[in-house]
KEBA-632833 format. One line per field, with one value per residue: y, x, z of N, C-alpha, C in turn; residue number from 0; residue in one letter. Coordinates in steps of 0.05 Angstrom, whole numbers, plus 5000, padded with zeros to 4 digits. Layout:
BEGIN
n.yy c(Y,...);
n.xx c(X,...);
n.zz c(Z,...);
ca.yy c(Y,...);
ca.xx c(X,...);
ca.zz c(Z,...);
c.yy c(Y,...);
c.xx c(X,...);
c.zz c(Z,...);
nr c(NUM,...);
rest c(A,...);
This chain:
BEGIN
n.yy c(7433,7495,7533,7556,7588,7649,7709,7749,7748,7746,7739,7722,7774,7800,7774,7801,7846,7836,7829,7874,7903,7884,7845,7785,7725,7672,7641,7594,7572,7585,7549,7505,7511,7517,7449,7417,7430,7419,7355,7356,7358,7311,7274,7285,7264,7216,7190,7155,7127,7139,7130,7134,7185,7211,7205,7223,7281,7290,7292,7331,7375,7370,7375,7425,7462,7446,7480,7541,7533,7528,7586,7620,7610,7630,7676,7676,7684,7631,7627,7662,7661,7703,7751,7761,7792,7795,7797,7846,7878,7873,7872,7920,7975,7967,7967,8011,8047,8041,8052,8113,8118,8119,8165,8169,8167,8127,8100,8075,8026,8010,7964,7941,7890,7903,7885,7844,7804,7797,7762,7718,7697,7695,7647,7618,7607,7579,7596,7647,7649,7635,7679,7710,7687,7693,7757,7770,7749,7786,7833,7824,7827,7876,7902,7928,7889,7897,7922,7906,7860,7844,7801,7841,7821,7782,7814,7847,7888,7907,7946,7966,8021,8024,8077,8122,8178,8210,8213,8187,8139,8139,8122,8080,8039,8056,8029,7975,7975,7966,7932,7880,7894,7889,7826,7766,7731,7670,7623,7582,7536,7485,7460,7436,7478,7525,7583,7649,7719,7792,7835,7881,7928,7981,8034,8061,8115,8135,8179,8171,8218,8246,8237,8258,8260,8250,8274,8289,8285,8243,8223,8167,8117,8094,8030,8046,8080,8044,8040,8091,8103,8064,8072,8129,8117,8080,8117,8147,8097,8085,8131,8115,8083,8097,8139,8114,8064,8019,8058,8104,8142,8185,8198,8266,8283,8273,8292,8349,8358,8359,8398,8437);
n.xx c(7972,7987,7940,7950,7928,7916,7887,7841,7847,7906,7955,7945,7933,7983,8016,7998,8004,8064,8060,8050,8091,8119,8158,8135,8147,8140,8097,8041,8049,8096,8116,8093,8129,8187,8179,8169,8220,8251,8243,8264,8308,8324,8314,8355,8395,8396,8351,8303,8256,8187,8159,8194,8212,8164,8151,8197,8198,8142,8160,8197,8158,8125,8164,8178,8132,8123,8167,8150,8112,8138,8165,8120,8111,8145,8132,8092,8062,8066,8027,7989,7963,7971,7999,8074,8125,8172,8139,8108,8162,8169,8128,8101,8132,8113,8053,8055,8074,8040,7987,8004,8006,7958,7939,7935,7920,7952,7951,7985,7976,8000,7997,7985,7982,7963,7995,8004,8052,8033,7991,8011,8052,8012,7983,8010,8047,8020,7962,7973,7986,7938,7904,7926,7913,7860,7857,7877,7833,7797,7818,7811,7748,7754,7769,7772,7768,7807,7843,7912,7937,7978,8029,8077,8117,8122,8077,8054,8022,8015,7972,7961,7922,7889,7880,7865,7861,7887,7854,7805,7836,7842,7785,7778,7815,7792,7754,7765,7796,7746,7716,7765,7757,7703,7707,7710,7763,7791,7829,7872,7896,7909,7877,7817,7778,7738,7780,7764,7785,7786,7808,7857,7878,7932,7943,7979,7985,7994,7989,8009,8012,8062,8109,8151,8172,8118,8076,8096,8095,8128,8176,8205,8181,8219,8246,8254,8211,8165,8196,8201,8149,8125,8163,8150,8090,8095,8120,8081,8037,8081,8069,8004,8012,8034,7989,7961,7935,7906,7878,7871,7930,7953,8012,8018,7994,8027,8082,8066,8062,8117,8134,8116);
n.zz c(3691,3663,3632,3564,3532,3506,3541,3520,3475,3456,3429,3387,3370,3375,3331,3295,3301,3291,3238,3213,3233,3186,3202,3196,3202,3206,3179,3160,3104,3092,3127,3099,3044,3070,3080,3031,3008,3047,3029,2969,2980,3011,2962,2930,2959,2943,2965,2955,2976,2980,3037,3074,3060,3070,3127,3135,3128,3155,3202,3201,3197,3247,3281,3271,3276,3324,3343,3329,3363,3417,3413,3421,3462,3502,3512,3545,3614,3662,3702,3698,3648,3619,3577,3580,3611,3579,3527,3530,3530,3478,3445,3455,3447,3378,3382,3410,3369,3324,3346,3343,3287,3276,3295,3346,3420,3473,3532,3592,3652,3715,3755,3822,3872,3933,3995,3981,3993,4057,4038,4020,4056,4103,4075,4050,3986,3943,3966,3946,3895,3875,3882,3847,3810,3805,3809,3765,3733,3746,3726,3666,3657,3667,3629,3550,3487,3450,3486,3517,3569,3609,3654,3684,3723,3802,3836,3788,3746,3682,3634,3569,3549,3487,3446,3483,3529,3591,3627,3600,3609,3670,3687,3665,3700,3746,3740,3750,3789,3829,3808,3829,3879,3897,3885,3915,3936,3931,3956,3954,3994,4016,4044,4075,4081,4057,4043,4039,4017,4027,3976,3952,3895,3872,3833,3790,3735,3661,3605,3532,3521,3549,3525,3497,3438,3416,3394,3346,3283,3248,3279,3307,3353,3398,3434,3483,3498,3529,3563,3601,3594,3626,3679,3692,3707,3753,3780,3800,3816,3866,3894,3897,3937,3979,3996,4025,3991,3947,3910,3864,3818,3783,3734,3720,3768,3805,3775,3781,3834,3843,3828,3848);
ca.yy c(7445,7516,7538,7577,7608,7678,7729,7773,7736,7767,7723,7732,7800,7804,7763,7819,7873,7825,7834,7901,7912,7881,7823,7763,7701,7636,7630,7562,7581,7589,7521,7490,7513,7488,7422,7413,7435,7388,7329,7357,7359,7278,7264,7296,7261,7184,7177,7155,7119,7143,7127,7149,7216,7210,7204,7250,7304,7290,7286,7359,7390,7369,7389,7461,7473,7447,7507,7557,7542,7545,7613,7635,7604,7644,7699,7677,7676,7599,7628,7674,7657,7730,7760,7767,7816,7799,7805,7871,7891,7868,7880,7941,7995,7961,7973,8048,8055,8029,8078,8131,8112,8124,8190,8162,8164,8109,8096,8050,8022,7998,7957,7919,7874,7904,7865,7810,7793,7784,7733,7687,7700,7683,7630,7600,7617,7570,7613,7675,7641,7631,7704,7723,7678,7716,7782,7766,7746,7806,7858,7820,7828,7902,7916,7916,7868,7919,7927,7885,7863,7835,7801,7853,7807,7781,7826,7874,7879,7930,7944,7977,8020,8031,8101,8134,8200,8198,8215,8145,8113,8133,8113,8042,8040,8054,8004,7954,7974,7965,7899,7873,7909,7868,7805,7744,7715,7646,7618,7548,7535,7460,7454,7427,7493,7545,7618,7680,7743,7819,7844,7915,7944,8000,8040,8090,8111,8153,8169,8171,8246,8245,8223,8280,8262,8235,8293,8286,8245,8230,8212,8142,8104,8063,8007,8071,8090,8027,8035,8114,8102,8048,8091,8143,8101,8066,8137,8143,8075,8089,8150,8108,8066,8113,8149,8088,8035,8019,8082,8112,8163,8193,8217,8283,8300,8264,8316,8380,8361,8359,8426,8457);
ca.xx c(7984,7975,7932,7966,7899,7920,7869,7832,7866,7929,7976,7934,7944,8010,8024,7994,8024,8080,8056,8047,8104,8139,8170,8125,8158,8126,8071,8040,8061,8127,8124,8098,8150,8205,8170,8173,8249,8258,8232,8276,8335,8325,8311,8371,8410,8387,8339,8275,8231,8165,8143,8210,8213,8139,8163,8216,8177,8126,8174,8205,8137,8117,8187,8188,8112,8132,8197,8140,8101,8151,8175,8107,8102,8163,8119,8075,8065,8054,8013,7957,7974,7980,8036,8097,8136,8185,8122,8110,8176,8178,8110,8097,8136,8092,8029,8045,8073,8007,7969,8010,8003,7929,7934,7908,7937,7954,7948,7994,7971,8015,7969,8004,7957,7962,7989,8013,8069,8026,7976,8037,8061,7999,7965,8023,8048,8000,7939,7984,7982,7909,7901,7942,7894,7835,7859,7879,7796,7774,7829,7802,7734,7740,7780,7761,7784,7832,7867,7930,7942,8013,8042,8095,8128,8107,8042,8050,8011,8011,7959,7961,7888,7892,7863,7853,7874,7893,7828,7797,7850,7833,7758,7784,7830,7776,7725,7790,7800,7721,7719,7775,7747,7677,7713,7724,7788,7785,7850,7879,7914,7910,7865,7796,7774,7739,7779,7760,7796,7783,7832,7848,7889,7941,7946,7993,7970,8000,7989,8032,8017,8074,8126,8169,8171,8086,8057,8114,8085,8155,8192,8201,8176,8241,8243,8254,8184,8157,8208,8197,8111,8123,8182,8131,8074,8113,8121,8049,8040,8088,8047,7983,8016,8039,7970,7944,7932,7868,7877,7892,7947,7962,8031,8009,7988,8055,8096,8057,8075,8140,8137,8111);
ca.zz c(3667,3652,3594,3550,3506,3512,3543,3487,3437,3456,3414,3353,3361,3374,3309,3272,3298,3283,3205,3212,3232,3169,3209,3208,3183,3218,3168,3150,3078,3098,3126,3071,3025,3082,3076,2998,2995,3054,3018,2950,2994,3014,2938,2925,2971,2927,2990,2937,2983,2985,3063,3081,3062,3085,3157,3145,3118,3176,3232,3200,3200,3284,3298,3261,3289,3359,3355,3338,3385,3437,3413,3425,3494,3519,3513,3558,3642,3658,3727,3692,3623,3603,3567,3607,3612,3549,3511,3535,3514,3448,3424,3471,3419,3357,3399,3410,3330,3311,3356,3340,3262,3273,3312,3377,3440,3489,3562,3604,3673,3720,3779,3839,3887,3958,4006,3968,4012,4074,4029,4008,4090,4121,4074,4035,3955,3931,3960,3934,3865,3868,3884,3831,3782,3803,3799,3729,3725,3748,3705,3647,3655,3663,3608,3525,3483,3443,3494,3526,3597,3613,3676,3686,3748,3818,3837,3787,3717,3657,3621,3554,3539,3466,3444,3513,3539,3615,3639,3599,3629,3710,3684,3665,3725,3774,3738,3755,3820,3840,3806,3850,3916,3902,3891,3948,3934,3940,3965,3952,4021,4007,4068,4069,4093,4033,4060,4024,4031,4006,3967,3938,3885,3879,3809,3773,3699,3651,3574,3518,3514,3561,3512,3481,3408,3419,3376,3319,3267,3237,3309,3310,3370,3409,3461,3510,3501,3544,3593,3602,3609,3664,3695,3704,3713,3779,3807,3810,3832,3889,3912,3915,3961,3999,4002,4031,3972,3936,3893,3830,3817,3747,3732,3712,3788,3809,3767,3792,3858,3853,3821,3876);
c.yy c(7471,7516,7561,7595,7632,7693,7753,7773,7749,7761,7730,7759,7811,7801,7777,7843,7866,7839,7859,7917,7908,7848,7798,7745,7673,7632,7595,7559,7580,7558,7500,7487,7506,7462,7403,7421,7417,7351,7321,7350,7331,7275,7272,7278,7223,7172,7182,7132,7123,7145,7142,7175,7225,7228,7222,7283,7312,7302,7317,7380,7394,7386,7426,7474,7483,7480,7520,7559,7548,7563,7626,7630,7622,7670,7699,7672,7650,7606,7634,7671,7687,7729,7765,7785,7821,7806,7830,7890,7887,7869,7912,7965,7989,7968,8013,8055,8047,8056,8103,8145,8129,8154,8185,8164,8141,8111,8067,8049,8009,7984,7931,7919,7885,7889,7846,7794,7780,7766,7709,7682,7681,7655,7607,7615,7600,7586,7649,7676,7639,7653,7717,7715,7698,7743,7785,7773,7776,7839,7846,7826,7854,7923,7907,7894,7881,7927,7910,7894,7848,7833,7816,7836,7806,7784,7847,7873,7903,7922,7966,7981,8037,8055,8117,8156,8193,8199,8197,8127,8112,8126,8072,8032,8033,8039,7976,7951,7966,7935,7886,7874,7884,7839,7797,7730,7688,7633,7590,7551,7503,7458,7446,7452,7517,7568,7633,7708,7769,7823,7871,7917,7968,8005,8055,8093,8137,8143,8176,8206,8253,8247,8249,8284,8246,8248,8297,8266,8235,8219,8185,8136,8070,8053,8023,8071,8070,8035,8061,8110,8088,8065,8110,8131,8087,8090,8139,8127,8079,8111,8137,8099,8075,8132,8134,8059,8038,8049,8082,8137,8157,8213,8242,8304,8299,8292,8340,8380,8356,8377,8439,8472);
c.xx c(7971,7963,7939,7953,7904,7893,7853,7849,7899,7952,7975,7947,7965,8018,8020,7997,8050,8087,8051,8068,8129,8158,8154,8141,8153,8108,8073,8048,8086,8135,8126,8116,8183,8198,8177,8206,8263,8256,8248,8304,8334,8333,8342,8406,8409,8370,8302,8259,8220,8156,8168,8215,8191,8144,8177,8202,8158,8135,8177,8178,8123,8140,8188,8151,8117,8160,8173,8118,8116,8162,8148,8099,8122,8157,8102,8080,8058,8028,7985,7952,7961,8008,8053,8110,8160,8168,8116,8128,8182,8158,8099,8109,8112,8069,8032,8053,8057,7994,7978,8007,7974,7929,7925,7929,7933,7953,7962,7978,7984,7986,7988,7981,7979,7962,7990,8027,8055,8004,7998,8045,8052,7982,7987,8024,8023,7968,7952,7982,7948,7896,7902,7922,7866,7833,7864,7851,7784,7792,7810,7779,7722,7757,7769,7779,7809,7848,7892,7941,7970,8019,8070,8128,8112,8074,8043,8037,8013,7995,7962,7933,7897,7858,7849,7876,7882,7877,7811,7809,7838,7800,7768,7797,7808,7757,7742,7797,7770,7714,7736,7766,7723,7681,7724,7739,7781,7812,7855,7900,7917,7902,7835,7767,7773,7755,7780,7777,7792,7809,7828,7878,7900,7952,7957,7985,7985,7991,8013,8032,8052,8111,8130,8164,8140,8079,8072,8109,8110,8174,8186,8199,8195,8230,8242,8231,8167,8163,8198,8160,8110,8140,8154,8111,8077,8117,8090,8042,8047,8071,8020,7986,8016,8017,7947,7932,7903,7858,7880,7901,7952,7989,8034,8010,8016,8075,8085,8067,8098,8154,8136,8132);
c.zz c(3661,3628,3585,3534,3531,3516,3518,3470,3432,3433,3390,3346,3355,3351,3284,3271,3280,3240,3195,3211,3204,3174,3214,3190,3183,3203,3158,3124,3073,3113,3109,3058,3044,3068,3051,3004,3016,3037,2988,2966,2998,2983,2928,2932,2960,2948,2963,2944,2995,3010,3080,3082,3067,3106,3167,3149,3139,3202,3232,3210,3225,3292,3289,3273,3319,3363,3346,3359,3410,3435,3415,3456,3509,3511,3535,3586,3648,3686,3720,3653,3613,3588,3582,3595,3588,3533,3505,3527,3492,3433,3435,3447,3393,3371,3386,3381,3319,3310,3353,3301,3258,3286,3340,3391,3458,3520,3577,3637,3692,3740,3798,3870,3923,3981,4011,3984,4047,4071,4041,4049,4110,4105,4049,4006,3943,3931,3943,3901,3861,3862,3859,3801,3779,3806,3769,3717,3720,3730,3676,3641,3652,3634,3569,3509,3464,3463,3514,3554,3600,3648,3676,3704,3773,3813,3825,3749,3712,3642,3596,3545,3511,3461,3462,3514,3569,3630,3635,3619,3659,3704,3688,3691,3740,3767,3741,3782,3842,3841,3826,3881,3924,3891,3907,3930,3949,3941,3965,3970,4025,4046,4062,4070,4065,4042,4031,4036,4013,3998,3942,3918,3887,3839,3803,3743,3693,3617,3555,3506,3525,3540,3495,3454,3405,3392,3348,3307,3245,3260,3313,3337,3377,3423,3485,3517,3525,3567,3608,3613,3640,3686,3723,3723,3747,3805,3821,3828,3862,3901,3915,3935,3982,4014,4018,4018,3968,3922,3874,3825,3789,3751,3736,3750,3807,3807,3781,3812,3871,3841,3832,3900);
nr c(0,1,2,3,4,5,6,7,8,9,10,11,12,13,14,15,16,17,18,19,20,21,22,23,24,25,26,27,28,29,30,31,32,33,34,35,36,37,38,39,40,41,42,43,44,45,46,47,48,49,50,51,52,53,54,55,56,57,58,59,60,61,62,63,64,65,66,67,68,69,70,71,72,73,74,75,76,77,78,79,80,81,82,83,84,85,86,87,88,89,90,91,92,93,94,95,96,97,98,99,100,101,102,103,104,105,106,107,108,109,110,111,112,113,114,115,116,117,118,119,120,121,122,123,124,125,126,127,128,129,130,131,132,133,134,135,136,137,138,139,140,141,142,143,144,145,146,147,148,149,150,151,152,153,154,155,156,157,158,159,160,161,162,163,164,165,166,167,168,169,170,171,172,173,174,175,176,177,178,179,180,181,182,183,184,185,186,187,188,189,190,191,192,193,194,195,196,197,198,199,200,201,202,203,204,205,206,207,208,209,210,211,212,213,214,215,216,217,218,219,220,221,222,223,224,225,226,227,228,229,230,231,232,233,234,235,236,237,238,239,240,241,242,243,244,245,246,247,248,249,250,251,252,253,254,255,256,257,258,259);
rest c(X,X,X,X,X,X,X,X,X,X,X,X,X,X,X,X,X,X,X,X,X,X,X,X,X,X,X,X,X,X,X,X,X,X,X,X,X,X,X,X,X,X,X,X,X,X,X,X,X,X,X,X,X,X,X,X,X,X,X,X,X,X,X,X,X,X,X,X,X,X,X,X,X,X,X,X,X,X,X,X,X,X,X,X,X,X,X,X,X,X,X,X,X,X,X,X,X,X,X,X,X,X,X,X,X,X,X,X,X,X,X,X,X,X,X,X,X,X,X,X,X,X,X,X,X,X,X,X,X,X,X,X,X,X,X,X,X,X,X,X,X,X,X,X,X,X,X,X,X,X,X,X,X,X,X,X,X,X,X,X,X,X,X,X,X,X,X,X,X,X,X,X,X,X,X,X,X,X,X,X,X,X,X,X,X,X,X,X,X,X,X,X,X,X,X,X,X,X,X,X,X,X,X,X,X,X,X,X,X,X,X,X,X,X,X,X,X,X,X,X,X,X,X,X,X,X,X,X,X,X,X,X,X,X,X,X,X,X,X,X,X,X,X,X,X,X,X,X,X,X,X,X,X,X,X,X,X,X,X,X);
């Protein structure tokens, strides 16, 4: 069974951008007062015994928890229990209208595991999934706890570094890409047999300087905005790959050279 305890409290957080944003409504407060107008609503109905509307009352309150918690699970990846990629787009805008609230600037990271395809190839999905858990380990460990990591899809993660220029960002990056480099992958091949394997990262990064209406502190921040950082972000990406893998490319140098 996956565990669902979100990485640097991601959930939490989310829930308060959530409130930040104006839209929270799941509170236990808000259950309560269901609960009580459930229990008027029986009474109402000449249902006036005591253990009964107990039960009912009970039953309402597992069942209306149980639906928030699964609306907060379909947020989540069941493989690395990060945020998935709905997450990303639906708290991803709130994130940068936060940081943009504050004056700061943002930094996205795209990061896709080198390679991936001839893991799963040569040692099975299961060691490809194992892989995939301990690159999770080692993004986490190099990133702060302000800031949010997200399974994008497959082998490919976004990272959001809150209050970074794009020059923080290739700092964090390359303390992401090092971590990985000096970790042995430990591979579940359902053999009796420990195998280790190196494994490298490939990075694109851009910041939210990038973003047209960034420096306008009345320009609302759409759902575009996400898509537009990764866009970029992906070109990059693709030029590490192409440079050989186990890099990091920033938009920025992307664009110039296709100025040239």
């Amino acid at each position: 069974m996956p565990n669902f305890e979100m990485p640097n409290n991601i959930m939490e957080r989310m829930d308060k951008l959530q409130e930040a944003d104006g839209k929270y409504e799941d509170s236990i407060h808000d259950l309560a007062q269901h609960e009580n107008e459930f229990r008027d609503k029986l009474a109402s109905y000449g249902i006036n015994d005591k253990t009964a509307i107990d039960k009912a009352a009970d039953l309402f309150s597992t069942e209306t928890l149980e639906k928030m918690e699964a609306e907060k699970e379909k947020y989540i990846d069941f493989l690395t229990g990060l945020g998935n990629k709905q997450a990303l787009m639906e708290y991803g805008p709130k994130l940068l209208s936060q940081e943009k609230r504050q004056h700061n600037s943002c930094s996205l990271l795209v990061i896709d595991l080198d390679h991936f395809k001839e893991i799963n190839d040569s040692y099975g999905h299961e060691a490809g999934d194992a892989a995939l858990r301990q690159i999770t380990q080692a993004i986490r460990q190099s990133i702060r706890q302000s800031d949010f990591c997200f399974r994008y899809g497959g082998d490919e993660f976004v990272i959001l570094i809150t209050d970074t220029d794009i020059h923080q960002a290739k700092i964090v990056a390359d303390k992401i890409r090092q971590t990985v480099e000096q970790t042995k992958i430990l591979l579940d091949n359902q053999t009796d047999d420990n195998v280790t394997i190196d494994a490298t990262v490939s990075i694109g990064c851009i910041d939210t300087k990038s973003l047209p209406d960034w420096s306008e502190d009345k320009a609302p921040i759409t759902d575009n905005a996400i898509h537009n950082l990764i866009h970029m972000a992906d070109q990059a990406l693709y030029k590490s790959k192409n440079n050989g893998r186990n890099q990091i490319v920033n938009y920025y140098d992307v664009a110039d050279d296709s100025n040239q």
